[in-house]
Backbone as CSV, one residue per row, in Angstrom:
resi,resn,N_x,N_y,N_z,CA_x,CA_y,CA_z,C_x,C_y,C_z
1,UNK,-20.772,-27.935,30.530,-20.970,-27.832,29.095,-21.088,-26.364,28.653
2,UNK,-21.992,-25.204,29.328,-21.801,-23.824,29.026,-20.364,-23.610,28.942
3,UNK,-19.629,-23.643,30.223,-18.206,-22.972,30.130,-17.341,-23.642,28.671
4,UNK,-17.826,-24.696,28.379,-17.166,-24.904,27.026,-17.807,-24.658,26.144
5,UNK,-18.746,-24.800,26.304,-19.404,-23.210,24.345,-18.802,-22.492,24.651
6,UNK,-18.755,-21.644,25.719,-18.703,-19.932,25.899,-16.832,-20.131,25.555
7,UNK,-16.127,-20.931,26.172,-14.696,-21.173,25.629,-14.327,-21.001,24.146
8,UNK,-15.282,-22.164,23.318,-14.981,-22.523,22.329,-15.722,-20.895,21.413
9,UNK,-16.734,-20.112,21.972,-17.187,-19.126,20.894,-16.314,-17.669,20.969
10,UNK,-15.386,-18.103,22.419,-14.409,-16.524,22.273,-13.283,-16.931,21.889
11,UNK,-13.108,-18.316,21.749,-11.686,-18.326,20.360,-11.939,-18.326,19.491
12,UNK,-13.166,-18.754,18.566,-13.583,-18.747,16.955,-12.834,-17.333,16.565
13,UNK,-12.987,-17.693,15.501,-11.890,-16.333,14.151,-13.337,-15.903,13.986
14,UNK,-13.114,-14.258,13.534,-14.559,-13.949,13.479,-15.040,-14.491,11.435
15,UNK,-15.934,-14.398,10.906,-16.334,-14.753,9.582,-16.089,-13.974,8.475
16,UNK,-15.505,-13.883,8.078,-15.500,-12.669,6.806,-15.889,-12.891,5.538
17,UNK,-16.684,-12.132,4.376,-16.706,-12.136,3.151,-16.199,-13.282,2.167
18,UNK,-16.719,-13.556,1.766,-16.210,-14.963,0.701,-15.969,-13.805,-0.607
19,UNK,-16.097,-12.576,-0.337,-15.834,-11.816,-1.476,-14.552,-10.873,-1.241
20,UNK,-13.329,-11.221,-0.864,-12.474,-10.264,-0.284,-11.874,-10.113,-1.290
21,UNK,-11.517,-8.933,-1.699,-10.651,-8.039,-2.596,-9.561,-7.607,-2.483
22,UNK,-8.706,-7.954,-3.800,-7.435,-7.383,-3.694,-7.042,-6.149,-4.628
23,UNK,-6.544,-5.160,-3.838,-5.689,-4.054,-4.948,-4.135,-3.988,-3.961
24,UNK,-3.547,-2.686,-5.247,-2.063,-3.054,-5.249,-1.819,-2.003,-5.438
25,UNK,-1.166,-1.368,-4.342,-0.473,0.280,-4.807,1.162,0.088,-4.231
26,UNK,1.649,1.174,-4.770,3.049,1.740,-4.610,2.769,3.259,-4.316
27,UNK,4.046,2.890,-2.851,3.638,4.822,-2.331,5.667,4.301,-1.642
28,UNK,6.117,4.124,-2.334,7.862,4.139,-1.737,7.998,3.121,-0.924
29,UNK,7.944,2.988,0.288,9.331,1.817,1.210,6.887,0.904,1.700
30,UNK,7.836,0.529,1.329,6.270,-0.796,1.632,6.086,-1.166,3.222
31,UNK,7.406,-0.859,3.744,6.827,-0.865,5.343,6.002,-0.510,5.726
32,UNK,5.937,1.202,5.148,5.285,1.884,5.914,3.945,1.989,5.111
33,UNK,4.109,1.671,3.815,2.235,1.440,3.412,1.608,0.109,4.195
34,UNK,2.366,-1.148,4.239,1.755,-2.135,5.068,1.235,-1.689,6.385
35,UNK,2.215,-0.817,7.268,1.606,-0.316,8.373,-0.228,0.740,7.893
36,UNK,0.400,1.561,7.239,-1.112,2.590,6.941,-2.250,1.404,6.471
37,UNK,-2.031,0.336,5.936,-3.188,-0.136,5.476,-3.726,-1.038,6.349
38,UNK,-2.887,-1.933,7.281,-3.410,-2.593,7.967,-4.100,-2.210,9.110
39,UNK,-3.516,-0.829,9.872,-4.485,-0.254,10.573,-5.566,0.438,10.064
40,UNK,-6.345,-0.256,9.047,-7.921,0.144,8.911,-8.269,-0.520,8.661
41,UNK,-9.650,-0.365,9.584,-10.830,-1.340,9.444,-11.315,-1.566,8.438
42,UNK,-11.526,-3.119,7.961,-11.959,-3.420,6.676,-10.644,-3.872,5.524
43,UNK,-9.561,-3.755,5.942,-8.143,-4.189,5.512,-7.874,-5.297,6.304
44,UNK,-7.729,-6.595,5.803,-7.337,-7.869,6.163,-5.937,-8.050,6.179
45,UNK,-5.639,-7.693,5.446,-4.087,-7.602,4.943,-3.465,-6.869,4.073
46,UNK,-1.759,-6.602,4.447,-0.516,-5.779,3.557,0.535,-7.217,3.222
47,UNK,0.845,-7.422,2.499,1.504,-7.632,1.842,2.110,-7.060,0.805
48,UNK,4.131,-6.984,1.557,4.886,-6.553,0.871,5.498,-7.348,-0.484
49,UNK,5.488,-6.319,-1.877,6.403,-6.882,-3.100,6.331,-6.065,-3.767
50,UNK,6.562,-6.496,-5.153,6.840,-5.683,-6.156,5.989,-6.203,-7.206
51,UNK,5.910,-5.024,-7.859,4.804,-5.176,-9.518,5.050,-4.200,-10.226
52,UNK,4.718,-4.367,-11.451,4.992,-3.169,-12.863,6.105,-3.481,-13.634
53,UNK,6.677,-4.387,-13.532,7.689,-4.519,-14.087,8.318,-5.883,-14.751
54,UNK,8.642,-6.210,-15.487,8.926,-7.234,-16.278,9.610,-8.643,-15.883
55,UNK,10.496,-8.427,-14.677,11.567,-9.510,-14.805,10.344,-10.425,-13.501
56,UNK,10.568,-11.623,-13.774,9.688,-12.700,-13.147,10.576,-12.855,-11.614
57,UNK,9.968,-12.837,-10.153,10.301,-13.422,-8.981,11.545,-12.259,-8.922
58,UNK,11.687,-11.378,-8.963,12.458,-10.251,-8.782,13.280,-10.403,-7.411
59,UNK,14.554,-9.798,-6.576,14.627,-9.931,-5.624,15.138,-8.272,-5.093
60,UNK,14.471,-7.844,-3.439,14.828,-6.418,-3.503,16.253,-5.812,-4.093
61,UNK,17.423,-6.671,-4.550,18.053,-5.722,-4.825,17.630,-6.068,-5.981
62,UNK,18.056,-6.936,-6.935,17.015,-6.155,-8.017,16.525,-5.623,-8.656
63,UNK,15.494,-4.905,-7.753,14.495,-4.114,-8.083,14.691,-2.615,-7.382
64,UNK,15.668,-2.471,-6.230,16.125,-1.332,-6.178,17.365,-1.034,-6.503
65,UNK,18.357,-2.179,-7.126,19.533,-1.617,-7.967,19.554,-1.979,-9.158
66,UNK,18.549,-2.537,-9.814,18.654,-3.486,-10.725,17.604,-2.270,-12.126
67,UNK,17.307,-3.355,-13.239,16.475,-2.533,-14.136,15.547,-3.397,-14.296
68,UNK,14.499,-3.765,-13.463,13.703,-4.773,-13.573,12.280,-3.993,-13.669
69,UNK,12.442,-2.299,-14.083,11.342,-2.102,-14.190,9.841,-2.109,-13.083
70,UNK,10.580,-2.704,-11.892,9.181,-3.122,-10.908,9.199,-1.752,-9.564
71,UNK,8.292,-1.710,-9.275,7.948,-0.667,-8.130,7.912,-1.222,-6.556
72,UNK,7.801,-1.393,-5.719,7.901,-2.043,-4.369,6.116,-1.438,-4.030
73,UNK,6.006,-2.283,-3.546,3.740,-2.451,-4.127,3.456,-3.294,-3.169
74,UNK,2.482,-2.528,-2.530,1.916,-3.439,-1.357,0.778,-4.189,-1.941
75,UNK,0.175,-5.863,-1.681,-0.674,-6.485,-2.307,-1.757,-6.287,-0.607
76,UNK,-2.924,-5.360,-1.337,-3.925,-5.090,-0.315,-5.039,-6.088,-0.436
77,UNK,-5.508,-6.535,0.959,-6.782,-7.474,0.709,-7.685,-7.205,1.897
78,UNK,-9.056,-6.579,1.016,-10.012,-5.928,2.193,-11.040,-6.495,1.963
79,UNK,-12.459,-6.134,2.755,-13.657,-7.065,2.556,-14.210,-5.222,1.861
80,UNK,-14.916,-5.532,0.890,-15.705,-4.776,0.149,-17.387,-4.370,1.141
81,UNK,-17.412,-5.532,1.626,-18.688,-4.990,3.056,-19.075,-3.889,4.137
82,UNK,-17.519,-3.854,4.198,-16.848,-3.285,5.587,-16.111,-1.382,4.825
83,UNK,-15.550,-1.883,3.555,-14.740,-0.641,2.982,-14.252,-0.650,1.402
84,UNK,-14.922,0.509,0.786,-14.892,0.533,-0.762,-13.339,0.380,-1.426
85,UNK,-13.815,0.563,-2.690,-12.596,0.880,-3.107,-11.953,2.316,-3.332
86,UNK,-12.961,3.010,-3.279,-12.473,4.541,-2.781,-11.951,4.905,-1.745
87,UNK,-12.474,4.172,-1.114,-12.073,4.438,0.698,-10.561,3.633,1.100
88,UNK,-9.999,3.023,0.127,-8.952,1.942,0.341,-7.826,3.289,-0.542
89,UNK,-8.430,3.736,-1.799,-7.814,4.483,-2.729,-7.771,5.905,-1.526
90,UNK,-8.257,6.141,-1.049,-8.495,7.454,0.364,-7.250,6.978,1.009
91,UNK,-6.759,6.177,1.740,-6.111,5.414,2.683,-5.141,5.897,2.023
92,UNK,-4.535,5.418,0.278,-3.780,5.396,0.167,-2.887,6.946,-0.141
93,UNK,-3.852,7.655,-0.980,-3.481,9.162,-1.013,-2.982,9.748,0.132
94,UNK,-3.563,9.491,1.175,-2.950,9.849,2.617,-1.696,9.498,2.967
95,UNK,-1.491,8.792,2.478,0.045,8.254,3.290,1.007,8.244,2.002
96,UNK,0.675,9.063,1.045,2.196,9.545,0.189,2.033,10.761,-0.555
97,UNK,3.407,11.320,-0.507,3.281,12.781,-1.328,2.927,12.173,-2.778
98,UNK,2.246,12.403,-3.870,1.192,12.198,-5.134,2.114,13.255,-6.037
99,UNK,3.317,14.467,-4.969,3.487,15.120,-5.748,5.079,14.737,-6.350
100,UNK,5.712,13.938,-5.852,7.148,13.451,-5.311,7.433,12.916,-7.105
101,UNK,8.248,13.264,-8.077,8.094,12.291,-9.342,9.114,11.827,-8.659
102,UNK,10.181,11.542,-7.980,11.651,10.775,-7.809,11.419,9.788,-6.623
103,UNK,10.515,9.817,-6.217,10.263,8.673,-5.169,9.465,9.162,-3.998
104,UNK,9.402,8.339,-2.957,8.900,9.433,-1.880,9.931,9.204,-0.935
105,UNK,9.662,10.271,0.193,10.719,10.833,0.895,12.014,10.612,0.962
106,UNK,12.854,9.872,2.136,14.107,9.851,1.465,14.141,8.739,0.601
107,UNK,13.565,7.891,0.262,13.246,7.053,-1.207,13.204,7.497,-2.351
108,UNK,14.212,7.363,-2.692,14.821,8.112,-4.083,15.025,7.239,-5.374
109,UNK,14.261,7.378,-6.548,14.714,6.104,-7.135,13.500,5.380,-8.137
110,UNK,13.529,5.257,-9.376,12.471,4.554,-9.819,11.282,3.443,-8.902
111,UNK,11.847,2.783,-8.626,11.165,1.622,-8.090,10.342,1.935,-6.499
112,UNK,11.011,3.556,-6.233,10.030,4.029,-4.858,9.341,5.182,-5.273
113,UNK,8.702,5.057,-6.794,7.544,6.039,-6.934,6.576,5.331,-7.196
114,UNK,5.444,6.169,-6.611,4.315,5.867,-6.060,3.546,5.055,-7.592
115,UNK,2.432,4.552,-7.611,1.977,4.381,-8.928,0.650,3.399,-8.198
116,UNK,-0.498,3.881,-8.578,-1.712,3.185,-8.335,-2.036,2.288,-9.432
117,UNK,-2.156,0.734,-9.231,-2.679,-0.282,-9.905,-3.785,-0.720,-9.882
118,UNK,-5.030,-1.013,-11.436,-5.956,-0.661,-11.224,-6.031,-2.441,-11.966
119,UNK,-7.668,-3.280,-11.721,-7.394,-4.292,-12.145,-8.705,-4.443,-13.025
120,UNK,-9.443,-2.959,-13.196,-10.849,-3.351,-13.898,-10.961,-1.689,-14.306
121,UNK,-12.124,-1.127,-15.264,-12.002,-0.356,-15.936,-13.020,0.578,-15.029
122,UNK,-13.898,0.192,-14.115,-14.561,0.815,-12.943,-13.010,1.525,-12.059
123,UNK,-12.735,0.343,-11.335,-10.986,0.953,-10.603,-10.367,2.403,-10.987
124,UNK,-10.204,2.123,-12.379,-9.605,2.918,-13.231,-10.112,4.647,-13.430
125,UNK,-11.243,4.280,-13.699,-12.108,5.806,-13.520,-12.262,6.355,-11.957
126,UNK,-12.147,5.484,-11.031,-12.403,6.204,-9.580,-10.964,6.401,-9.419
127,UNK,-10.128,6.172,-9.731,-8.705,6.533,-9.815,-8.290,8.089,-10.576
128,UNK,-8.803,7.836,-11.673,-8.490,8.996,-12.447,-9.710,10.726,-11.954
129,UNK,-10.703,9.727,-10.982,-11.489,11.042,-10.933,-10.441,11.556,-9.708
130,UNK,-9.988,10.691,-8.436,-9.402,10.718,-7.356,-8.541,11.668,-7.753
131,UNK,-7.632,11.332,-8.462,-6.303,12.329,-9.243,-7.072,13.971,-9.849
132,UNK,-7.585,13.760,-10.230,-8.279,15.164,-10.688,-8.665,15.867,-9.607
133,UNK,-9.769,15.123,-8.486,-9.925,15.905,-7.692,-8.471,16.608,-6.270
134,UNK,-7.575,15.592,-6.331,-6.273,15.802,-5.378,-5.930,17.378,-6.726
135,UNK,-5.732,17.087,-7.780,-5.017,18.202,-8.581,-5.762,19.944,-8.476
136,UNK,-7.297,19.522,-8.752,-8.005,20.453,-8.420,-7.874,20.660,-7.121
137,UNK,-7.764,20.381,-5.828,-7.875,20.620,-4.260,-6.265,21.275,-4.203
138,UNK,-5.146,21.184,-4.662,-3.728,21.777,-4.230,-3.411,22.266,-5.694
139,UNK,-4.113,22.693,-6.669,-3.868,23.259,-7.941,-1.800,22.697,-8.310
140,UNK,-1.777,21.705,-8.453,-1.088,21.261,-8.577,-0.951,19.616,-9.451
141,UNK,0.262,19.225,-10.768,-0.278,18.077,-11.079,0.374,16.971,-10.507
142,UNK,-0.484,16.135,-10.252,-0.396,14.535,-9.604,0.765,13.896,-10.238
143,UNK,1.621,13.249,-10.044,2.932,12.566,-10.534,2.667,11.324,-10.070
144,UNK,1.744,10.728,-9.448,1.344,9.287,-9.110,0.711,8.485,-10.377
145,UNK,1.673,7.246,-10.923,1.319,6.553,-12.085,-0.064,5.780,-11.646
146,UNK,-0.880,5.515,-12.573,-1.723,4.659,-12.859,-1.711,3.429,-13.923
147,UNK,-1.470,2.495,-13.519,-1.526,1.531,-14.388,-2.739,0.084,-14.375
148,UNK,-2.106,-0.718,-15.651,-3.135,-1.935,-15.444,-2.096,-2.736,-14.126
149,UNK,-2.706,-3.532,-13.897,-2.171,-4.433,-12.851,-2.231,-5.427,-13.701
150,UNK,-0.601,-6.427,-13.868,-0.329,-7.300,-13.943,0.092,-8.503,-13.379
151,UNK,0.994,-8.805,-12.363,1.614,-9.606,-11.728,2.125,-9.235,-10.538
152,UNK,2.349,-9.697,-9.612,2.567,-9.396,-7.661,3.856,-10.210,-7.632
153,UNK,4.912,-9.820,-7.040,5.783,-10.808,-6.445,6.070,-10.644,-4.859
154,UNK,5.623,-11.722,-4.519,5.771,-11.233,-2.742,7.367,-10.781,-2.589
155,UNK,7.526,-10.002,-1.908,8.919,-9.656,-1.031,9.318,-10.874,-0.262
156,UNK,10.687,-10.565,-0.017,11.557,-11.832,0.698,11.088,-11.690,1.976
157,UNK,10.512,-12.525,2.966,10.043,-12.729,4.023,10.383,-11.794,5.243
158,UNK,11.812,-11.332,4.847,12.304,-10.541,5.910,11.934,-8.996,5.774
159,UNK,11.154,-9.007,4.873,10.516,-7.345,4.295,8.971,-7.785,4.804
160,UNK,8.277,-8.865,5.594,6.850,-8.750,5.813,6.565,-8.216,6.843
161,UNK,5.839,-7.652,7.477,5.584,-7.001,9.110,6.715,-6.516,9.349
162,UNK,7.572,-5.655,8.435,8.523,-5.289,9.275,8.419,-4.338,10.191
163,UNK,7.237,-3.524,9.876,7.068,-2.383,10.921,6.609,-3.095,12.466
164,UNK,6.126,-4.399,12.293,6.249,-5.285,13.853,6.806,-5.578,14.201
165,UNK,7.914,-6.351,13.315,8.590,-7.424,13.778,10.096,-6.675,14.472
166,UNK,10.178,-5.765,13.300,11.551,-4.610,13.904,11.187,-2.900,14.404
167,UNK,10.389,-3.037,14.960,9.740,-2.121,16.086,10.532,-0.839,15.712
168,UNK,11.787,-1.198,16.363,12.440,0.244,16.773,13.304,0.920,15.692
169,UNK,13.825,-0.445,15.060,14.784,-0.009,13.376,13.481,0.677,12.886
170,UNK,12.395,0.228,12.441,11.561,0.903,11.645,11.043,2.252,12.279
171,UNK,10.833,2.162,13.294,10.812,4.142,13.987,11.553,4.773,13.074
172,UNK,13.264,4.135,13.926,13.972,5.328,13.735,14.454,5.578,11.579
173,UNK,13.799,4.839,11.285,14.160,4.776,9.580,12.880,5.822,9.393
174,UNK,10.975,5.502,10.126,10.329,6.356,9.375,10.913,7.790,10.010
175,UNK,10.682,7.910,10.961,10.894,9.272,11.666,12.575,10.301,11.095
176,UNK,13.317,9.024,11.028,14.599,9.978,9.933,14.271,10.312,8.161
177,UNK,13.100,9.735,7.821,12.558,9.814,6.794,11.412,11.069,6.457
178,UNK,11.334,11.399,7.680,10.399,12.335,8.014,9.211,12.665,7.128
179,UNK,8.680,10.897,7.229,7.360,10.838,6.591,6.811,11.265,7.344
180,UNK,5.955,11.114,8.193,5.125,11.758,9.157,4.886,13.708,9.003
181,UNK,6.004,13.975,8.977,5.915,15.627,8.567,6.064,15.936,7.787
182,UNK,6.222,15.013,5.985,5.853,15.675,5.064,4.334,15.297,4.751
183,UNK,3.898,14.389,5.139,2.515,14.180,5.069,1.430,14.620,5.851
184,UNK,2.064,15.483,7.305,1.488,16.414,7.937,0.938,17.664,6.732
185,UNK,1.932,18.270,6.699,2.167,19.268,5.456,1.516,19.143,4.344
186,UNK,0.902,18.273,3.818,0.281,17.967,2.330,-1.170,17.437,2.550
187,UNK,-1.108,16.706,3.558,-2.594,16.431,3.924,-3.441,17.560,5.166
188,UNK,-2.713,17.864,6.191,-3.762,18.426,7.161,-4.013,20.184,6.824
């Protein structure tokens, strides 16, 4: 009877927050924000899509050839216990140039500029202080939109985990993208 508690208590899922939170940013190709967000603690989940933009159930082309107005926006869901919303808004400044107005890296293009979505009027002010202080720290101004958050459309299935599921395509796309060394450069 021990060896089956002790079985049954190292497969249980561990418990999390009945209060888990969602925000929604755009920083260009959503792969690679799903990757930055899910490796931190206190981030449950990335989910890739699109938001900001008008046309209902959008599909990536679309929204990257199309005029649908929408941004490619990762839908973030963290436990507030574990990690703020500053600290999620931290995460995200890190992993995109703030200074890029045409997209980020080789993401060129309305729908791959960055734009922070805010869903309450608290959000909103730790956003706008965030931006002031990035502008004041590189005397330079922020080109990262802020908006209200309206509506999420998940991405087509074959855009979810892609940084897992396609391992080596996604290397060689970030590393020819040479995110990694423009964000060396701007952050360290």
């Amino acid at each position: 009877m021990k060896k089956l508690l002790i079985i049954i208590l190292l497969f249980q899922t561990p418990t999390y927050s009945q209060n888990l939170v969602n925000a929604y940013f755009a920083g260009g190709c959503f792969w690679c924000m799903e990757e930055s967000f899910e490796k931190t603690e206190g981030i449950l989940e990335a989910i890739s899509g699109y938001s900001g933009g008008s046309t209902e159930n959008p599909t990536y082309k679309e929204v990257t050839y199309g005029n649908t107005g929408h941004f490619e926006t990762v839908k973030i869901t963290y436990n507030p216990e574990i990690i703020s919303y500053k600290k999620v808004l931290d995460v995200y400044w890190k992993n995109i140039d703030p200074f890029d107005s045409e997209g980020q890296f080789c993401d060129k293009g309305y729908s791959y500029r960055s734009v922070v979505f805010y869903k309450s009027t608290e959000q909103k002010k730790i956003i706008e202080q965030s931006i002031k202080d990035i502008e004041l720290k590189f005397s330079k101004k922020v080109v990262t939109y802020s908006r209200k958050f309206d509506k999420f459309y998940e991405a087509e299935s074959y855009h979810q985990d892609y940084y897992q599921e396609n391992f080596v395509n996604y290397l060689m796309y970030k590393n020819g993208c040479g995110r990694e060394r423009t964000l060396k450069k701007i952050w360290n």
